[in-house]
N, CA, C and O of each residue as an XYZ file, in Angstrom:
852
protein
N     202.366    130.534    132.537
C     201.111    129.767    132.624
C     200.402    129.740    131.270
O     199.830    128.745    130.826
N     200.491    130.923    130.656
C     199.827    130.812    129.480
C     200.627    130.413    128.433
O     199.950    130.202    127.427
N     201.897    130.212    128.267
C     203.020    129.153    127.574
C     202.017    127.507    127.666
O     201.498    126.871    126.748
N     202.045    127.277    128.907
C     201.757    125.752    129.285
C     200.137    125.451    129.046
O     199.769    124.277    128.997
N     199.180    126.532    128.898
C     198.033    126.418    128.827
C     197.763    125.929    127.292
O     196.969    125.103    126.844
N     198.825    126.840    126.605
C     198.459    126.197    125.423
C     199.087    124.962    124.771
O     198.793    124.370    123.732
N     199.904    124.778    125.557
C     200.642    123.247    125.229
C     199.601    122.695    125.666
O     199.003    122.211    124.705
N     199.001    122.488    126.730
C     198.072    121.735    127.405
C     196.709    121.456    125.829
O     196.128    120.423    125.493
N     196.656    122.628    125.332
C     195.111    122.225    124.704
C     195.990    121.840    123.049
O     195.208    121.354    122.232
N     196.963    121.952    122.704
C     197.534    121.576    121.463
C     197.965    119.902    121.871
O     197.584    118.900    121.266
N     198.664    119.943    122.805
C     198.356    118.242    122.991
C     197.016    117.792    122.718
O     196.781    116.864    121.944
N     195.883    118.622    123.520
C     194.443    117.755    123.364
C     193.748    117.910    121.945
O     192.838    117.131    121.663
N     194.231    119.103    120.841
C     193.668    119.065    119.664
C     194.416    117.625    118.932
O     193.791    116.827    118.234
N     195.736    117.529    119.240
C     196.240    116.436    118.492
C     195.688    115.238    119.180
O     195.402    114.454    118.275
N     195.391    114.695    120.354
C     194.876    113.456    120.374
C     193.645    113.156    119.818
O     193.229    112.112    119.314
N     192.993    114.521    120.035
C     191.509    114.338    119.836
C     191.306    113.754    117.933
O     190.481    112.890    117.634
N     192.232    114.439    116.873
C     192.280    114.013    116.176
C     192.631    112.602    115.557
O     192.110    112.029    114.600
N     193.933    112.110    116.595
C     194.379    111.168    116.493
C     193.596    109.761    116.593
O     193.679    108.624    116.127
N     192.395    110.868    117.904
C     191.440    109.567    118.480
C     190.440    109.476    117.152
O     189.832    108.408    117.225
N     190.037    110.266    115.896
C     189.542    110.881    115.059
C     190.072    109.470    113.489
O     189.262    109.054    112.660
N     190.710    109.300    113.517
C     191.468    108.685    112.894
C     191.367    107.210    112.955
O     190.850    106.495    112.096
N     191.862    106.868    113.956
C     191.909    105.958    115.225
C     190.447    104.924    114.604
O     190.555    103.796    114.123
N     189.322    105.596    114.769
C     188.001    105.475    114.995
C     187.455    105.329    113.474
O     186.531    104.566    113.193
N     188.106    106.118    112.550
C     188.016    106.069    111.258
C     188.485    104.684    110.491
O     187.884    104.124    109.574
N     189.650    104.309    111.079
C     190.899    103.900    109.812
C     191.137    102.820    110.933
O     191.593    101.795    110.427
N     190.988    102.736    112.172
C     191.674    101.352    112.782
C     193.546    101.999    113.188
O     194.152    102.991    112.782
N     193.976    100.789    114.216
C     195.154    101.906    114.693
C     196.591    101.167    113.300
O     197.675    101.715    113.100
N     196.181    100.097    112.712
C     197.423    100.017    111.752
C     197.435    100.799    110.394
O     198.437    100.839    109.679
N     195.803    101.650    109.974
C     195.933    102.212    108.718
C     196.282    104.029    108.955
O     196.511    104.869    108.085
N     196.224    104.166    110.181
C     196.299    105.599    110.892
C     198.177    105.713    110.386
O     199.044    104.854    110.540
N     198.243    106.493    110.039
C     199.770    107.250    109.932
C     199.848    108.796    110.505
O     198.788    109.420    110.561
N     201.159    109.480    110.964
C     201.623    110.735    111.251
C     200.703    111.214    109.986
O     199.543    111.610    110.097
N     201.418    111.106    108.792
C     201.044    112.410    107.783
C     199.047    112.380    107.554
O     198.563    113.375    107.012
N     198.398    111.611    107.847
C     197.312    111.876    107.912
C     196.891    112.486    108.921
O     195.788    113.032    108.910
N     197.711    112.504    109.995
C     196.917    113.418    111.314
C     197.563    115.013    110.950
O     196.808    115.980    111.056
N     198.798    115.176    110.581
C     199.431    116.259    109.656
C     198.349    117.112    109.021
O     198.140    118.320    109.127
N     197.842    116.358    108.471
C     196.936    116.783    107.221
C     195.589    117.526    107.761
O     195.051    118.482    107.201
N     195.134    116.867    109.015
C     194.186    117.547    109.532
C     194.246    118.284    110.456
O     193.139    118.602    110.891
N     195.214    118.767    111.033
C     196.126    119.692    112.069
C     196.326    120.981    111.751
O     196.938    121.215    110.709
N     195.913    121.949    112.477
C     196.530    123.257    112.768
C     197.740    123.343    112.986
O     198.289    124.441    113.087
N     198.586    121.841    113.134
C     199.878    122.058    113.760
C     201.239    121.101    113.103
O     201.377    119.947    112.697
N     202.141    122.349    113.271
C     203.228    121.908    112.477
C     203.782    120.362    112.849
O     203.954    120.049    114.027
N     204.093    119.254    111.554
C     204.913    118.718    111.993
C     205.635    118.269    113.392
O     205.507    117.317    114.162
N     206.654    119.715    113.317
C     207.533    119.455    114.554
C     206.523    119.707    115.837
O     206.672    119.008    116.838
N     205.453    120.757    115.789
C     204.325    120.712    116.809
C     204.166    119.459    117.363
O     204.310    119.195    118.556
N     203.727    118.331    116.076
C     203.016    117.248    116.514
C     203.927    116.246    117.655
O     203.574    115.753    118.726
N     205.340    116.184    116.857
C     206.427    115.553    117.194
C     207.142    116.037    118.315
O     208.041    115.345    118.791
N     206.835    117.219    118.830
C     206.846    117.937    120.253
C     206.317    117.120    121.691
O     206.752    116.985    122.835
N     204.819    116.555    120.723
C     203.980    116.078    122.347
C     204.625    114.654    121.618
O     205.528    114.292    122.372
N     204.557    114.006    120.824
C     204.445    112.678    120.635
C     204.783    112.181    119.155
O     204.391    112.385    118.006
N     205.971    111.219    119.999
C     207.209    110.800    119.161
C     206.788    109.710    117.991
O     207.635    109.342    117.177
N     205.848    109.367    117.965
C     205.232    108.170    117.222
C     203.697    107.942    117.208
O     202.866    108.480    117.939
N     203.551    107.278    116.491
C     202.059    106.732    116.221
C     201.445    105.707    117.861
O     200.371    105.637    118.459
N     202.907    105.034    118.058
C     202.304    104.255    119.500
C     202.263    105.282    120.670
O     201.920    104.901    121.789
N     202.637    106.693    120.410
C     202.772    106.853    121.985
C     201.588    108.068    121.607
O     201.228    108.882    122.457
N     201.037    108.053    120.175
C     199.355    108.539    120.209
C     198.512    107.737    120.894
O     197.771    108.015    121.836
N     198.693    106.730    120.340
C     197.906    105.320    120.833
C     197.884    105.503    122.405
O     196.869    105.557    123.100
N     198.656    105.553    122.657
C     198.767    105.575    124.517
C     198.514    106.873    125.248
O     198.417    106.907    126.474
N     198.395    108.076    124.379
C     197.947    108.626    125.011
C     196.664    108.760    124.869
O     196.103    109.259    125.845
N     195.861    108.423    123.787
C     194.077    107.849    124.021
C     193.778    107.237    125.049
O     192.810    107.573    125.731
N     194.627    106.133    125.374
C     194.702    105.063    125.993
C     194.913    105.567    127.568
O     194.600    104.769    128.452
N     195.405    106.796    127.916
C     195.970    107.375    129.336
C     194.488    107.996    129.639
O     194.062    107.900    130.790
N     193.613    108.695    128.536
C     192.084    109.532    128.817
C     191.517    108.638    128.844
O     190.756    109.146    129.668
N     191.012    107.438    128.683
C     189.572    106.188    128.536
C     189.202    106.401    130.123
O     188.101    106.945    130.037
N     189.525    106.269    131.647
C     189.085    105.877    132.259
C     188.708    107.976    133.115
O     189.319    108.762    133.839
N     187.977    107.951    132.710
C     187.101    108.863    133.713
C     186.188    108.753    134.445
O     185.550    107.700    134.417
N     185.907    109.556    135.132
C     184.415    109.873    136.239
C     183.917    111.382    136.208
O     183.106    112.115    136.775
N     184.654    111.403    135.447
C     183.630    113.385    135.191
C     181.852    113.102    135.132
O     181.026    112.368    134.590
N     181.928    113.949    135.849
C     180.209    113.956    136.212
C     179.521    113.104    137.379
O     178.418    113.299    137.890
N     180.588    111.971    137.707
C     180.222    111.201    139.238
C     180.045    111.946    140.103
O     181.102    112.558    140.261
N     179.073    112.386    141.015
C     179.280    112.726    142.170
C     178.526    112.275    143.354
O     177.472    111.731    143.026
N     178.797    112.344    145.067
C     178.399    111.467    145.839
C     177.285    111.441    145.972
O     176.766    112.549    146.104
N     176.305    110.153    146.008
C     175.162    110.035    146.250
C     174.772    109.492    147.426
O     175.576    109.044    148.244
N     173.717    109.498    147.557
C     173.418    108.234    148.879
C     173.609    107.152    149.019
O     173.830    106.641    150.117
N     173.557    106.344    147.581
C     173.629    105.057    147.473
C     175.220    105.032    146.662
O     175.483    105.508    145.558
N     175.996    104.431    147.461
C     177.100    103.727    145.757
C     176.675    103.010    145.213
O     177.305    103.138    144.163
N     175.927    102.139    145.037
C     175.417    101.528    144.026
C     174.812    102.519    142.764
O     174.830    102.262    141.561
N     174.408    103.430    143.273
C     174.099    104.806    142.425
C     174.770    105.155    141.471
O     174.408    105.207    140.295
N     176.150    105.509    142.073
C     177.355    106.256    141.834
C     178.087    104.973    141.174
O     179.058    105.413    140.558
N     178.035    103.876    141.077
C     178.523    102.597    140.341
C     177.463    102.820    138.977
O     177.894    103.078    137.853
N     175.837    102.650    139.342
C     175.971    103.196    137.653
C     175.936    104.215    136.988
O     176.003    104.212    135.759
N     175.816    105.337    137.767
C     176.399    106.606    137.214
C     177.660    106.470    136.505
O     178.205    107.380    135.880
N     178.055    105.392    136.622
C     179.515    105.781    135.995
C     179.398    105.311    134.236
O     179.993    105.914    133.342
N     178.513    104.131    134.027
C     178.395    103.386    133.198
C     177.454    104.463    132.460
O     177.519    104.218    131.255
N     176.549    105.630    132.719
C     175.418    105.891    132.324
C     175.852    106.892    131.876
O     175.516    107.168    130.725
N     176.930    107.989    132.748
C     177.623    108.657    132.004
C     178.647    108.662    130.931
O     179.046    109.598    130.238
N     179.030    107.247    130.948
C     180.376    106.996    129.973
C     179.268    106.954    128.567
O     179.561    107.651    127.596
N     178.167    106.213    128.542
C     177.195    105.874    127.654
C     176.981    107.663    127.177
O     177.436    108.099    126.120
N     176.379    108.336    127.963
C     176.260    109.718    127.534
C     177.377    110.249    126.663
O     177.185    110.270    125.447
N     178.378    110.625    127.095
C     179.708    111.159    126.510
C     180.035    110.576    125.309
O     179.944    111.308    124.323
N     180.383    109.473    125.149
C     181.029    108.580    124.483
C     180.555    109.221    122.897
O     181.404    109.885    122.302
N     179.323    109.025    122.306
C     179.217    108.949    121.181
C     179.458    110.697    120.840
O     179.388    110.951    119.637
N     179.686    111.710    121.609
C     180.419    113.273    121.629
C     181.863    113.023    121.510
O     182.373    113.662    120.590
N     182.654    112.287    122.166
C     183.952    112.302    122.657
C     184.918    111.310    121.716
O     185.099    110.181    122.171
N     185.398    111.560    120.755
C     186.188    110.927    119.818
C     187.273    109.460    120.856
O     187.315    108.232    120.774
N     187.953    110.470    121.706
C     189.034    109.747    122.442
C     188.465    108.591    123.564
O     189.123    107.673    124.053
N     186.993    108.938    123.823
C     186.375    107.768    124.479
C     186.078    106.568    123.670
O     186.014    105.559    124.372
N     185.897    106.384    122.533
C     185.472    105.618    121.224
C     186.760    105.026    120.820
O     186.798    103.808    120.995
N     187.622    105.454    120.421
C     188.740    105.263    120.400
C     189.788    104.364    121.244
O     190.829    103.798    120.914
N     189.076    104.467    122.487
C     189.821    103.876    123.604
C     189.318    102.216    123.412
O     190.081    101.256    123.526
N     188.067    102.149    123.143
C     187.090    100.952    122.854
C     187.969    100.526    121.425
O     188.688     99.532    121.531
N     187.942    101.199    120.168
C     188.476    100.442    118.918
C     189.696    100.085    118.989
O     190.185     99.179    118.314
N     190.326    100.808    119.859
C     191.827    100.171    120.331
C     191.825     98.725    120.844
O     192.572     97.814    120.485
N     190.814     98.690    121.778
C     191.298     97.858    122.735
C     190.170     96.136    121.879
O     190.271     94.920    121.716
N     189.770     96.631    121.769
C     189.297     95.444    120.802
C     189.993     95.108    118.942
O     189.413     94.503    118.039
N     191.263     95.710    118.916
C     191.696     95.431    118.004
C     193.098     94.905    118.403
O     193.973     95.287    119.181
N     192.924     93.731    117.433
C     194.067     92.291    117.983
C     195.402     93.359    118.291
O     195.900     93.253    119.412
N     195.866     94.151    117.561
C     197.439     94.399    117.522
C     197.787     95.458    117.870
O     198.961     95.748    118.098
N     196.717     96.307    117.982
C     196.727     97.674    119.058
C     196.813     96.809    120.900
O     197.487     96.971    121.917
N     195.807     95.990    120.498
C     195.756     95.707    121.840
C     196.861     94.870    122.551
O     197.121     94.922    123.753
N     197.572     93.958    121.458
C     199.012     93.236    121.561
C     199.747     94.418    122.279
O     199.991     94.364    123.484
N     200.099     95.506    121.484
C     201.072     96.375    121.701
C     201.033     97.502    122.994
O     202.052     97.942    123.526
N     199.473     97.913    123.425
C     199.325     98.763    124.617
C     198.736     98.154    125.824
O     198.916     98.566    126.970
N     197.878     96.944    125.408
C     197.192     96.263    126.252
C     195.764     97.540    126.457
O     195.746     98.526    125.720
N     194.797     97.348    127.402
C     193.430     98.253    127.477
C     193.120     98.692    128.656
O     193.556     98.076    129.628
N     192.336     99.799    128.835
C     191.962    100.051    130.461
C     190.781     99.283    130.743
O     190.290    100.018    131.600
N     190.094     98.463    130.645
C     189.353     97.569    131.029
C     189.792     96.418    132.490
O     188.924     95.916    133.205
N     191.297     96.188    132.678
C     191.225     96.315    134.039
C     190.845     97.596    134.817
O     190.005     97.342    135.680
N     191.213     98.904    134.771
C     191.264     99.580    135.248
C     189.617    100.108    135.378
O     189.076    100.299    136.468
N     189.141    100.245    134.449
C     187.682    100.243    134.781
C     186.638     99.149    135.987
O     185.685     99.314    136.748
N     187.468     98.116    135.584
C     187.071     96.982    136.104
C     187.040     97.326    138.141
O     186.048     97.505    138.847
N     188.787     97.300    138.620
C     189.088     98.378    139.533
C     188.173     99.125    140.175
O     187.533     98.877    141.197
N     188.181    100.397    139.221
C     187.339    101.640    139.652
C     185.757    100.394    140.404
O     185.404    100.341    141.582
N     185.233     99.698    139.369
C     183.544     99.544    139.390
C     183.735     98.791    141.022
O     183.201     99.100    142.087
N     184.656     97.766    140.715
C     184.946     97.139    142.059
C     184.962     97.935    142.991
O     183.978     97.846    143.726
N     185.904     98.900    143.332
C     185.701    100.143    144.466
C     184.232    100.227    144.849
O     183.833     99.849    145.950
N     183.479    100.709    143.957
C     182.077    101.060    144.573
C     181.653    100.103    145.291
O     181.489    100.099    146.511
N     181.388     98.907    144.209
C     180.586     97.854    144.434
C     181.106     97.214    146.095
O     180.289     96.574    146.757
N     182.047     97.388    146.450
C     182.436     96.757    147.323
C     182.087     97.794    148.221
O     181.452     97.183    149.080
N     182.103     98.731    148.483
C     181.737    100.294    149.461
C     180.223     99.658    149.589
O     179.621     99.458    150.644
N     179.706     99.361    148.114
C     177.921     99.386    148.574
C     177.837     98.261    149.099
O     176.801     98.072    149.736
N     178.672     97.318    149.054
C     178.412     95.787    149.495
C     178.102     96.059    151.269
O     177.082     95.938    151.948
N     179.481     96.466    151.587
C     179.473     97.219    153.203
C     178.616     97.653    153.949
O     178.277     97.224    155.051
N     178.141     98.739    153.228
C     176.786     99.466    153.641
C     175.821     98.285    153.296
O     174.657     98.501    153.634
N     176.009     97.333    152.819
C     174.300     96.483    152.873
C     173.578     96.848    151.696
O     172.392     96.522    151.651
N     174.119     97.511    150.665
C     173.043     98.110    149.376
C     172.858     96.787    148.089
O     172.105     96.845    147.117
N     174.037     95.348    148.556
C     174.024     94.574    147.750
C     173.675     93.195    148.532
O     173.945     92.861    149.686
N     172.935     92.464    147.433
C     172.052     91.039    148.489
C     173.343     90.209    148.475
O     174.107     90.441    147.538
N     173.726     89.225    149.418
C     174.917     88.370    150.223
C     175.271     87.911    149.424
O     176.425     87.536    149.626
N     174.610     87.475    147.679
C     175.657     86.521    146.966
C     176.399     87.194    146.642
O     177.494     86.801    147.044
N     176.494     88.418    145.879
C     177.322     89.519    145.226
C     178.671     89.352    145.615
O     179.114     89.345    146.763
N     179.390     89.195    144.358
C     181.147     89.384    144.767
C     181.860     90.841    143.944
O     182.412     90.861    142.844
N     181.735     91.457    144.451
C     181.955     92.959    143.900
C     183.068     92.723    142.610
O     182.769     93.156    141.497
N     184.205     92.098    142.803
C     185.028     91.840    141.900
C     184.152     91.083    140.365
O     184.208     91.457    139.193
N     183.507     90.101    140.891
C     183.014     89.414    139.379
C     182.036     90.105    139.038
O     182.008     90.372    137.837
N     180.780     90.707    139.982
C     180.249     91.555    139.098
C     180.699     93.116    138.181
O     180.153     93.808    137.322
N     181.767     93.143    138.808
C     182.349     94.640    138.484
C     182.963     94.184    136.486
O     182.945     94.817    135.430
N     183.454     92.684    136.927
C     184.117     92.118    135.485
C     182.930     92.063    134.585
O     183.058     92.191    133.367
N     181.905     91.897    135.097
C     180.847     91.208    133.830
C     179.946     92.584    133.575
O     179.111     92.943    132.746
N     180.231     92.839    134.101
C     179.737     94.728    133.632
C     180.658     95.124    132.756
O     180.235     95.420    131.639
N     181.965     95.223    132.984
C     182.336     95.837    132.056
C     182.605     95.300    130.719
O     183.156     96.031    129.896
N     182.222     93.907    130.367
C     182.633     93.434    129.390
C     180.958     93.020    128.705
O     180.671     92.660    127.563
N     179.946     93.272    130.068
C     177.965     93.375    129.005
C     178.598     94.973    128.227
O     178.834     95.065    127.022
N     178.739     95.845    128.996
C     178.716     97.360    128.569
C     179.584     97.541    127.064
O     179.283     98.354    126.190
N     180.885     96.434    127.002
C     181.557     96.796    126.066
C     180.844     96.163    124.704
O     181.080     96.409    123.521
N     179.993     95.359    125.242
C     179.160     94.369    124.163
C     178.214     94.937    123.691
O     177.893     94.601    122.551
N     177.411     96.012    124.388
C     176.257     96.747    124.014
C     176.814     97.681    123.333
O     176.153     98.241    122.458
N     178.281     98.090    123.607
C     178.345     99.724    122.548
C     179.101     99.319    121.373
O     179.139    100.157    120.472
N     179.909     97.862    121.120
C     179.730     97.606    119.978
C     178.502     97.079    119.367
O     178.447     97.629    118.267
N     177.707     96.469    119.472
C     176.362     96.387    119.211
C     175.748     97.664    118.693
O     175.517     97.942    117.516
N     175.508     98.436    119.833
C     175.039     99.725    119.208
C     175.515    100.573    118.304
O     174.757    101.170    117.540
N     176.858    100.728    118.286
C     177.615    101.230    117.139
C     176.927    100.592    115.856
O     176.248    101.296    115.109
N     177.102     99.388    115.649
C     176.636     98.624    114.393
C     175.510     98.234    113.811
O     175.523     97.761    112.674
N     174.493     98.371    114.456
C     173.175     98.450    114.383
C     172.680     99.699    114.424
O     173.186    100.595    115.100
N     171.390     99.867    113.510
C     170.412    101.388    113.207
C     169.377    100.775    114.889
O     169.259     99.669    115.417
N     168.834    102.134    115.226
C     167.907    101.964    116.257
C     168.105    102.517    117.589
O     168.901    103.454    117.538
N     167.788    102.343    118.450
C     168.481    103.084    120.150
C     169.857    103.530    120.061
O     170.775    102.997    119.436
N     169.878    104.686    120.843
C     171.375    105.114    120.839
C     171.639    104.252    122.391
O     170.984    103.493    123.106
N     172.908    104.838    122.401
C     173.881    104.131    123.510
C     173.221    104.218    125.000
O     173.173    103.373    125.893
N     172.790    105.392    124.944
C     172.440    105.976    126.379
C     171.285    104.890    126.967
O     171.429    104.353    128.066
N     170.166    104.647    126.126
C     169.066    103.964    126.567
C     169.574    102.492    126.515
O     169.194    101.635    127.313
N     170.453    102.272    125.522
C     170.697    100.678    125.609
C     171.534    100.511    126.602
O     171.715     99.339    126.932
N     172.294    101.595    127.378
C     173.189    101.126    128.215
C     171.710    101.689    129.743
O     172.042    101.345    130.877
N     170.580    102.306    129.646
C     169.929    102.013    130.612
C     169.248    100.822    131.276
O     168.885    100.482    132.402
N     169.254    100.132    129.429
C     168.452     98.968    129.504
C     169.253     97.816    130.352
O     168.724     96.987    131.093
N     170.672     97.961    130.068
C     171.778     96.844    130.823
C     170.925     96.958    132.037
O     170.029     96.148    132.276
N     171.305     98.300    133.047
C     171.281     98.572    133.921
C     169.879     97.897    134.544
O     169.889     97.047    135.434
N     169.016     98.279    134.093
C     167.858     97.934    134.618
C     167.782     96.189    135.126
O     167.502     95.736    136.235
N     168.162     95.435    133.798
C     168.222     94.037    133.770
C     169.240     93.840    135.099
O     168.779     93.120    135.985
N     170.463     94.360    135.302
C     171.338     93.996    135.856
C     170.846     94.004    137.606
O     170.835     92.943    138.230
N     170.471     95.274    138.240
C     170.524     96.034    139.111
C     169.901     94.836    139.827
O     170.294     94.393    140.906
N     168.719     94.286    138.986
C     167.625     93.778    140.148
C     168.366     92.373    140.558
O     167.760     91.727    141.413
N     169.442     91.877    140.131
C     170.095     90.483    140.688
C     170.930     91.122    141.801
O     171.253     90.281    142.639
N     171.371     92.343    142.061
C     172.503     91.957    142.468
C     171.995     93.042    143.952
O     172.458     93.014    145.092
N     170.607     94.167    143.228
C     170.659     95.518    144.935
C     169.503     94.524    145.841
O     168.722     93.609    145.579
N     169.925     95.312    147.050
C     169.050     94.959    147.923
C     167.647     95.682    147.670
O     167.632     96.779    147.112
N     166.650     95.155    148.020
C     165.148     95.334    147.629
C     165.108     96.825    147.809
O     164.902     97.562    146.844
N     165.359     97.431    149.406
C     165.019     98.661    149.626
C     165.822     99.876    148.664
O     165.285    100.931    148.327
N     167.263     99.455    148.305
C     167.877    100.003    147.591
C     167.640    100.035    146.499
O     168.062    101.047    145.939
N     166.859     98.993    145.586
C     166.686     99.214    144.225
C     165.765     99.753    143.868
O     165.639    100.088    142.690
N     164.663    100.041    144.988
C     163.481    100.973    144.931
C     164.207    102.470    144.221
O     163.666    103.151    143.350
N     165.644    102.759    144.899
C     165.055    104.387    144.717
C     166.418    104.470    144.376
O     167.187    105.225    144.972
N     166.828    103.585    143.260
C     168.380    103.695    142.478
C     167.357    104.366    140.930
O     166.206    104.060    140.619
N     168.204    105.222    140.305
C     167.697    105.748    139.071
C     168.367    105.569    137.691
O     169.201    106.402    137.337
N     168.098    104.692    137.018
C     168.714    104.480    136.151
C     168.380    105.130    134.240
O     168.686    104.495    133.231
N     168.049    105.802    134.257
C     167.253    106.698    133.161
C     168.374    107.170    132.287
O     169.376    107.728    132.733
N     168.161    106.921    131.035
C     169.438    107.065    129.791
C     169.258    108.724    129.774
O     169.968    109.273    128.932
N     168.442    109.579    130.549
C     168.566    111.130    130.761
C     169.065    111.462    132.359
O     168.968    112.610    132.793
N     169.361    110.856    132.815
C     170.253    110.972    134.338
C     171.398    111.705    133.676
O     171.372    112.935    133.674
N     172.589    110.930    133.008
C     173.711    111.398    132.549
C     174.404    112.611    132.188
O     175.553    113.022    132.353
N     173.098    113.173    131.508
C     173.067    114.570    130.767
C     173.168    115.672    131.957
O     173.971    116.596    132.087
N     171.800    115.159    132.999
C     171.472    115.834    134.039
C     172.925    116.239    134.779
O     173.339    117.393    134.896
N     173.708    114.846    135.324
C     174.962    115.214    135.952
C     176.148    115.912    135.675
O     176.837    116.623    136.407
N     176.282    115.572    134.418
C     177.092    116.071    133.989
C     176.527    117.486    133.542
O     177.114    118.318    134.235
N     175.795    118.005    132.832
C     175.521    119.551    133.413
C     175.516    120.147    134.393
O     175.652    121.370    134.433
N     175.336    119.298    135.538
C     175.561    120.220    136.684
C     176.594    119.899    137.335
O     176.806    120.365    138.454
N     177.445    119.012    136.717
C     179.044    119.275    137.533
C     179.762    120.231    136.817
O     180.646    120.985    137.221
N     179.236    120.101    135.613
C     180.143    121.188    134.746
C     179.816    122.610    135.003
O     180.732    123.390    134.739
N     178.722    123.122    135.456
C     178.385    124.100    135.495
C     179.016    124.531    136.982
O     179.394    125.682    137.202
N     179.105    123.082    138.323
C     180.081    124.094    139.648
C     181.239    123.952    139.153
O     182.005    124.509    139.939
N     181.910    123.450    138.151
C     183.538    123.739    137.513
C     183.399    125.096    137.204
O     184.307    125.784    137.669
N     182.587    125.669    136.596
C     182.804    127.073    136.107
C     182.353    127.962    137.423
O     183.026    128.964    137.662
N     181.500    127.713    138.087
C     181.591    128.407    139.488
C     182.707    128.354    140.257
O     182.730    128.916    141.352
């Protein structure tokens, strides 16, 4: 176990760098010997987890879609933007979340792996359609198209925010939320949905903290 434990976190020092790089240099100026260079780990280490530069790429590309820190609320509509509010939180900490974004908006990374942006897309749909059920969304709502145009306002605001001085991610991705929520929840539901660019922090401290319990 403790053989595999540390394979487990030497894979994650090398992506994390890779995602490091990635984020730096774009995925065609990134080479092996520059991730070499910033590695605790040999060569053949590196070439152990991963045979090439594309199957770094893909494994950034395998971490982008999480829910760490989701957990069940009353409302899914809740727990739909919890997801967006936490990714906003993390993201500008998390190299390999950033990474997953410069990938996928770059022409020839994205030629070659394609992006999880369906898959996000997916996940948002799940909720949205759970809250549709329960009645938490007004009758025009099509869980599928709003689930698409979320994820592609959200991807617009954190390049935006990346590139511009001023609000960090967290509040500009509250601000989506706010604008968004009121087209699509039902009245009683949008009363007591919380959308606060300090929610995120909140959850995710306290999921992390029953992981260690």
């Amino acid at each position: 176990m403790a053989i595999q434990e540390r394979a487990l976190h030497t894979r994650k020092v090398i992506l994390e760098a890779a995602a490091e790089l990635f984020n730096e240099l774009g995925y065609e100026a990134t080479t092996i010997a520059a991730l070499i260079d910033r590695l605790p780990v040999t060569r053949g280490g590196v070439y152990f987890h991963f045979t090439s530069k594309a199957s770094l790429a893909e494994g950034v590309l395998a971490e982008a879609v999480t829910t760490e820190g989701v957990v069940e609320q009353q409302f899914k509509l809740q727990e739909w933007a919890d997801l967006g509010l936490l990714l906003a939180h993390r993201m500008p900490a998390e190299p390999m979340l950033r990474a997953s974004i410069r990938l996928a908006v770059d022409p020839n990374a994205r030629r070659l792996f394609g992006t999880r942006w369906p898959d996000w897309i997916r996940l948002g749909e799940g909720l949205l359609t759970e809250a549709k059920e329960r009645g938490e969304l007004l009758p025009h709502v099509v869980p599928a198209e709003t689930a698409r145009l979320l994820v592609g306002a959200w991807t617009g605001v954190q390049l935006v925010t990346e590139s511009l001085p001023g609000r960090g991610l967290p509040q500009e991705v509250s601000n989506l939320y706010a604008l968004i929520l009121p087209s699509i929840a039902a009245p009683g539901v949008l009363a007591r949905l919380e959308v606060s660019p300090f929610r995120a922090e909140r959850l995710l401290a306290g999921a992390r903290a029953r992981a260690v319990d």
